[in-house]
Residue frames as qw, qx, qy, qz and C-alpha x, y, z in Angstrom:
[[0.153, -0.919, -0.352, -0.094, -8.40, 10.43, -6.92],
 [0.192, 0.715, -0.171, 0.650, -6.44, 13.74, -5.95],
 [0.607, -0.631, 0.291, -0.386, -6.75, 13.04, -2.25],
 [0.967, -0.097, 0.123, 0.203, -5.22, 9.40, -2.86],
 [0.619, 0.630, -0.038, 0.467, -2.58, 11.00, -5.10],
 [0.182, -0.754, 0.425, -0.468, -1.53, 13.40, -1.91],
 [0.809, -0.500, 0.222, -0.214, -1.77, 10.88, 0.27],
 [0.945, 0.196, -0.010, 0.261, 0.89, 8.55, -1.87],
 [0.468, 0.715, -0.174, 0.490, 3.21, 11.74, -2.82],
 [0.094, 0.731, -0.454, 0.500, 3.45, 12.31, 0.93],
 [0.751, -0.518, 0.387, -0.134, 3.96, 8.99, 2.44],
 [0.993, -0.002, 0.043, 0.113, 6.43, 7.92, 0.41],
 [0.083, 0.912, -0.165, 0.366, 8.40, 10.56, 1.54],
 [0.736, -0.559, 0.253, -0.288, 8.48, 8.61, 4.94],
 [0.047, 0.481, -0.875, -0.025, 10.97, 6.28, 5.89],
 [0.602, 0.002, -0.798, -0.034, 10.61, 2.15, 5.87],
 [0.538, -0.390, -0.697, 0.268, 8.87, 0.81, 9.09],
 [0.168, 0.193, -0.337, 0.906, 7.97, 4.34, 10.49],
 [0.129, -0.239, -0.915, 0.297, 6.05, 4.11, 13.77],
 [0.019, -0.818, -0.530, -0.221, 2.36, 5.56, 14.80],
 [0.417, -0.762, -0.255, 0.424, 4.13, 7.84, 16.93],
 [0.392, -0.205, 0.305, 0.843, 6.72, 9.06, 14.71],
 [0.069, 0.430, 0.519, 0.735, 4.00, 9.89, 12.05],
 [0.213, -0.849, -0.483, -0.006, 1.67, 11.47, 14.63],
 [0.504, -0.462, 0.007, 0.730, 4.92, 13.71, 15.18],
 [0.287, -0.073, 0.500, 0.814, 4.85, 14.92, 11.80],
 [0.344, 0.021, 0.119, -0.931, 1.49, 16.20, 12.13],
 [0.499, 0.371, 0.435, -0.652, -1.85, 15.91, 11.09],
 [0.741, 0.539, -0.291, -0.275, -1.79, 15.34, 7.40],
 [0.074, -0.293, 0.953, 0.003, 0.62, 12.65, 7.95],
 [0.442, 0.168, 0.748, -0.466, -2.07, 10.64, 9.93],
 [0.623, 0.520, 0.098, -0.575, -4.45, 11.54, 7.19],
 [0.557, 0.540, -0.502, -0.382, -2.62, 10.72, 4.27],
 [0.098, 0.303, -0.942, 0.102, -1.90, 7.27, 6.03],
 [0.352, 0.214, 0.813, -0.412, -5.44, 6.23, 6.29],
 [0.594, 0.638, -0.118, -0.475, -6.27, 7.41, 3.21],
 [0.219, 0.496, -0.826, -0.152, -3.50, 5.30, 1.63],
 [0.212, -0.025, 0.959, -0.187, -4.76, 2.24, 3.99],
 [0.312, 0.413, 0.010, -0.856, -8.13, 2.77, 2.92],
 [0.559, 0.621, -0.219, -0.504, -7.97, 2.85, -0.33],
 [0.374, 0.350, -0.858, -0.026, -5.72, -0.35, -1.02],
 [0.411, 0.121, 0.756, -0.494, -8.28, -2.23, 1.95],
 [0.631, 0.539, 0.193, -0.523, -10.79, -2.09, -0.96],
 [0.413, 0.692, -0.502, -0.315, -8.73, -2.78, -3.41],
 [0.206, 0.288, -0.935, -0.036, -7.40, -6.05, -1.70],
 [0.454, 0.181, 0.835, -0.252, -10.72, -7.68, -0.88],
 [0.466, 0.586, -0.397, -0.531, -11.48, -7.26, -4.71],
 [0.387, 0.440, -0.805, -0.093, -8.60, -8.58, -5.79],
 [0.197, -0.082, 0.936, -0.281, -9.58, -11.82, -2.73],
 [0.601, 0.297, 0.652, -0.355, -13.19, -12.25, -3.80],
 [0.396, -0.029, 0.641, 0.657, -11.96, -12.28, -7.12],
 [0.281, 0.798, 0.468, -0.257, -13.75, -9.29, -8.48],
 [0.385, 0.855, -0.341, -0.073, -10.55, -7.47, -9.79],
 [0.980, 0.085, -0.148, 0.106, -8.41, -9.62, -11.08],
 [0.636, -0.661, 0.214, 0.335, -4.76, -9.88, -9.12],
 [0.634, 0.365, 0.347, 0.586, -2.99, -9.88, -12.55],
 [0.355, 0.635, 0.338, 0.597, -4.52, -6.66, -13.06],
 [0.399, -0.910, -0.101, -0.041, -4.37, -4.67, -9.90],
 [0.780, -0.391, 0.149, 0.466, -0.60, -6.18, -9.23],
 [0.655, 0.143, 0.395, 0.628, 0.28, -4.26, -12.93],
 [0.050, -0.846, -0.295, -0.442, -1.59, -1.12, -12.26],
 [0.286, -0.829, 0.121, -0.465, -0.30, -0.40, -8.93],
 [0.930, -0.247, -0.189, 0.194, 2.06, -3.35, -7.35],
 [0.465, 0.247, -0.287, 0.800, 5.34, -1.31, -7.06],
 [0.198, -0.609, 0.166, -0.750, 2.94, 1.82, -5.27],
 [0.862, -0.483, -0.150, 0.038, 1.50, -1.33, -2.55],
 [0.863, 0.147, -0.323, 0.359, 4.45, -2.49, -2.47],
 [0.421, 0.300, -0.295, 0.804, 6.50, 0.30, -1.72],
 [0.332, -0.576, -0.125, -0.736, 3.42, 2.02, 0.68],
 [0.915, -0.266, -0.257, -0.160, 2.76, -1.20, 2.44],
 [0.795, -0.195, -0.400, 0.412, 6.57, -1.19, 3.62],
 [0.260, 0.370, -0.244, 0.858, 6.62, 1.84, 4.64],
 [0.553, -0.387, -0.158, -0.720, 3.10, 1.72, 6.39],
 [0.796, -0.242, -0.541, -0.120, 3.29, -1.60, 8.28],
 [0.280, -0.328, -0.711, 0.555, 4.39, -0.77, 11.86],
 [0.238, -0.202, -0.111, -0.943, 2.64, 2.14, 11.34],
 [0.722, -0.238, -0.366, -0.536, -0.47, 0.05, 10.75],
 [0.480, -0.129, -0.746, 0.443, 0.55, -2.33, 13.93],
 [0.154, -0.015, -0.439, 0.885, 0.82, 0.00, 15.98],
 [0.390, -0.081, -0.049, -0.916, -2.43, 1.54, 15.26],
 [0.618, -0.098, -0.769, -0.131, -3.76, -2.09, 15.64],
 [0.504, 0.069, -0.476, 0.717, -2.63, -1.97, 18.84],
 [0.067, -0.103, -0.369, 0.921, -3.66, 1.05, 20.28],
 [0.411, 0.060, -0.244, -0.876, -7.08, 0.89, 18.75],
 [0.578, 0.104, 0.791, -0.174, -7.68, -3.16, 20.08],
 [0.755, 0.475, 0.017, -0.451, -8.51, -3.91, 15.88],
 [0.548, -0.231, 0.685, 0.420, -6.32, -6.90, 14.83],
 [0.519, 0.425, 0.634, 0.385, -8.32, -6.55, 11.58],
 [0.127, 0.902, -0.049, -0.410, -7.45, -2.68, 10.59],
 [0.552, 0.701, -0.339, -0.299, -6.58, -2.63, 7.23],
 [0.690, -0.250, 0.679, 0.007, -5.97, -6.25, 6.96],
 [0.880, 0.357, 0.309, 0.056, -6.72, -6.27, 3.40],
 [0.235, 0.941, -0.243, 0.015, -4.41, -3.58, 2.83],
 [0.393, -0.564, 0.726, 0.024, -1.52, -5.94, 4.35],
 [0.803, 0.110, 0.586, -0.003, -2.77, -8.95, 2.54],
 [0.629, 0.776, 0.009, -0.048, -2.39, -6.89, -0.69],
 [0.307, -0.897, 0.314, 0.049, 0.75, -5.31, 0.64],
 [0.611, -0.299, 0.728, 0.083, 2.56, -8.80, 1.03],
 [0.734, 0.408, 0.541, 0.057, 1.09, -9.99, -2.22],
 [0.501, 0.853, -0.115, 0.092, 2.18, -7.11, -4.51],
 [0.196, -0.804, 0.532, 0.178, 5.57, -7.21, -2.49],
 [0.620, -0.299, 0.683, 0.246, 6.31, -11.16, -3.34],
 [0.709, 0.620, 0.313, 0.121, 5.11, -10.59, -6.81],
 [0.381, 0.886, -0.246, 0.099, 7.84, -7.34, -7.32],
 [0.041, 0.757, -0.634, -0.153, 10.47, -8.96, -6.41],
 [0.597, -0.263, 0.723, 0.227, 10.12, -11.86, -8.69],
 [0.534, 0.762, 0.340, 0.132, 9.36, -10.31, -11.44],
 [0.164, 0.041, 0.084, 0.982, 11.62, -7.64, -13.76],
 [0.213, 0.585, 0.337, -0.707, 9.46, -4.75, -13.89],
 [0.614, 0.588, 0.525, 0.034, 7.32, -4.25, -17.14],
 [0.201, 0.932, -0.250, -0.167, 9.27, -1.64, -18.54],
 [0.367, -0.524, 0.763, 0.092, 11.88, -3.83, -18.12],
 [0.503, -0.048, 0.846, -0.168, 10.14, -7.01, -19.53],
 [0.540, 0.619, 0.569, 0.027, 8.26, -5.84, -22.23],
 [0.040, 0.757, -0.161, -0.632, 10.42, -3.74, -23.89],
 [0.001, -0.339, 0.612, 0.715, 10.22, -5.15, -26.99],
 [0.233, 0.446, 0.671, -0.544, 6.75, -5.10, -27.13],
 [0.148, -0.066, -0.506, -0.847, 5.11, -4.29, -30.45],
 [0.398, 0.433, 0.316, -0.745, 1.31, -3.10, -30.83]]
């Protein structure tokens, strides 16, 4: 969606490990676009766990954007744990997080891997 798309283009602007506070600094649409982001990948990883979309295919559609969202999102998402008493805020989003991370880095990327790919 076009609201998920903002939300991606401007948190991965953000540094690695950046905290609730820092992003509440940086306004409003931060905030937003970081709960949008959690969100949307929260759905996505209790799919992929109740095996409705398959983990193959989610990890090859969007594992580098988890990946790279998830480390940029996770004290974030603590913190907000935290301050909100919800150990289980966007738990699937972490579960995905972790999963898409240990898959990219043991994998080349597919551009990489399949480049001599014929149709």
């Amino acid at each position: 969606s076009r609201d998920l798309a903002e939300a991606i283009a401007l948190i991965q602007t953000l540094p690695d490990g950046i905290s609730l506070a820092e992003i509440r600094e940086r306004g409003e649409n931060y905030e937003q676009a970081a709960i949008t982001v959690c969100t949307s990948f929260e759905t996505m990883g209790l799919l992929v766990f109740k095996r409705i979309a398959p983990m193959d295919l989610v990890l090859d559609l969007a594992g580098g954007i988890v990946s790279t969202l998830y480390r940029k999102l996770g004290t974030w998402n603590q913190d907000l744990r935290e301050e909100q008493q919800q150990p289980s805020w966007a738990e699937w989003f972490e579960w995905l997080g972790e999963q898409a991370t240990n898959r990219k880095t043991s994998s080349e990327p597919a551009h990489i891997r399949y480049k001599n790919w014929k149709p």
